[in-house]
N, C-alpha and C positions, 0 to 999 in steps of 0.2 A: 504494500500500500504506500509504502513511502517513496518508493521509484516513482508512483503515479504521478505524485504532487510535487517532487524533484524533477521529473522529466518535462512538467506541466510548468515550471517556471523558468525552468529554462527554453524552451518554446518561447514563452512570451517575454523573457528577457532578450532574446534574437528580434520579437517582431513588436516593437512596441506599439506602432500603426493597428495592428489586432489586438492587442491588451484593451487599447483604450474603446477601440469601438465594439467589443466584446460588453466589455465595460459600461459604456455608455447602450447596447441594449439592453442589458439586466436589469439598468436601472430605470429605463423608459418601461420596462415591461411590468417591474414592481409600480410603479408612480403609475401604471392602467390599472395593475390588480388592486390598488390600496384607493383607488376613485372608485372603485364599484362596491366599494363598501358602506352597508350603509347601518345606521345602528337606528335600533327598534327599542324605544320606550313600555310597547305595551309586553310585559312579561307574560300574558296569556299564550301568546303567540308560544309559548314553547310545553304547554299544555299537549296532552295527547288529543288526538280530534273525534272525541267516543263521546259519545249520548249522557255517558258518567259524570262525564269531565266539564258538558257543559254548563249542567249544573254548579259546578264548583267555577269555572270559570264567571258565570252571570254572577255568583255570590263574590267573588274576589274583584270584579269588577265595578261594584256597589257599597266595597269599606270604606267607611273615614277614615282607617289609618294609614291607609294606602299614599293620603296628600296631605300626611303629617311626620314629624321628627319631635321625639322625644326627649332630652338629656335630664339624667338622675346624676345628679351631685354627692359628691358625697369626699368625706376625708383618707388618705392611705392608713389601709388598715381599720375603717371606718372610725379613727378619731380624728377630726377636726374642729374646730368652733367655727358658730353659725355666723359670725362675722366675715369669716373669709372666704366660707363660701356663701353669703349671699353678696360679697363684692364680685367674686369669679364670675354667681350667673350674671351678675349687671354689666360684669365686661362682655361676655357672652352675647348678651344681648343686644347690649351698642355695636358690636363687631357687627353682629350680623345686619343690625339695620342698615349700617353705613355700608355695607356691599353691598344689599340686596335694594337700595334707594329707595322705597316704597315697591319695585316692578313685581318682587317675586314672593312677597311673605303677607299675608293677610293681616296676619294679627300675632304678636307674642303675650304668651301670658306667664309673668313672671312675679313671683313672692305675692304669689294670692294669698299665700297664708298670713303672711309681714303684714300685710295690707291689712286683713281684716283683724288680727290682732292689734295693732295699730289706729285702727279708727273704732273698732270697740274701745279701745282705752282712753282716747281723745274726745268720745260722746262719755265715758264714767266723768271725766275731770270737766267737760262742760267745755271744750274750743270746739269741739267738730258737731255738727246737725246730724238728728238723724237719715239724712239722705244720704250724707256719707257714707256712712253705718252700713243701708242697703244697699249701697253700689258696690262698696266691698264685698259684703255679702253675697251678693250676686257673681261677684268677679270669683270669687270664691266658690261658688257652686258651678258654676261654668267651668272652670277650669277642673275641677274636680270631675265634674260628669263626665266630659270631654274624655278624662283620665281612666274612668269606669268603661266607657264605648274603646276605648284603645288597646283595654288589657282584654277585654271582651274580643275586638276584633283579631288580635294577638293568638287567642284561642282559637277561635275559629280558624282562622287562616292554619293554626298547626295542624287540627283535624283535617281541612282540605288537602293539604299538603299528602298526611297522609295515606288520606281515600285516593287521592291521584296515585302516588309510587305507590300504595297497594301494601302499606304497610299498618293501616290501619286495624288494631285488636279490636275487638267485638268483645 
């Protein structure tokens, strides 16, 4: 094998007029292969195409958490204080706004908890309304639900998964 690619360089060390234009088709012919590529968003498409599967595909096609992203904070080794991590999610969050400019994120919901902690305590001492109160509260249940439908969806999606590969126990 080492003759091949020793006798293979010394050829085109004699003819370097064929090096290059050799050369130069390999790479026009990569640069045609890699334009006919095209990448597919919807991950149904790699679904089996059985009567079974439609089913799971109509159901996978209809989750919320499909055109959602979650991040769980948390400390190494789960000890941190809740000051550092509620500065992280807040960097988190600017980061992402400031890349996304309003075009690609609907909405972030961050320290619902802080929030309603926070404005329940501000209506006990008497600076906050209670409109406050239920806006938090609300931003709080929201996010919360949202968080119920996700780990819901999370489930289902593994049962599907498994009904598809056929791995599914009964």
């Amino acid at each position: 094998m080492t003759k091949f690619f020793v006798g293979l360089y010394n050829y085109f060390e004699r003819h370097k007029v064929l090096f290059y234009l050799s050369l130069s088709v390999c790479i026009l012919f990569m640069a045609l292969f890699a334009a006919q590529v095209r990448f597919e968003e919807n991950v149904t498409s790699f679904f089996p195409d059985t009567k079974d599967s439609q089913n799971a595909i109509n159901v996978f096609e209809n989750l919320k958490i499909k055109d959602k992203i979650m991040i769980m904070l948390s400390g190494k080794d789960g000890v941190a204080d809740a000051d550092s991590l509620i500065e992280a999610a807040e960097t988190i969050k600017q980061d992402l706004q400031q890349q996304a400019e309003g075009t690609l994120i609907k909405e972030i919901f961050s320290k619902a908890d802080e929030n309603l902690r926070q404005a329940q305590l501000g209506y006990k001492e008497g600076v906050m309304t209670l409109d406050n109160v239920m806006a938090a509260q609300t931003a709080w249940l929201k996010a919360n639900s949202e968080n119920i439908d996700a780990e819901i969806d999370v489930q289902l999606c593994n049962v599907y998964l498994s009904k598809v590969t056929g791995t599914l126990k009964y």
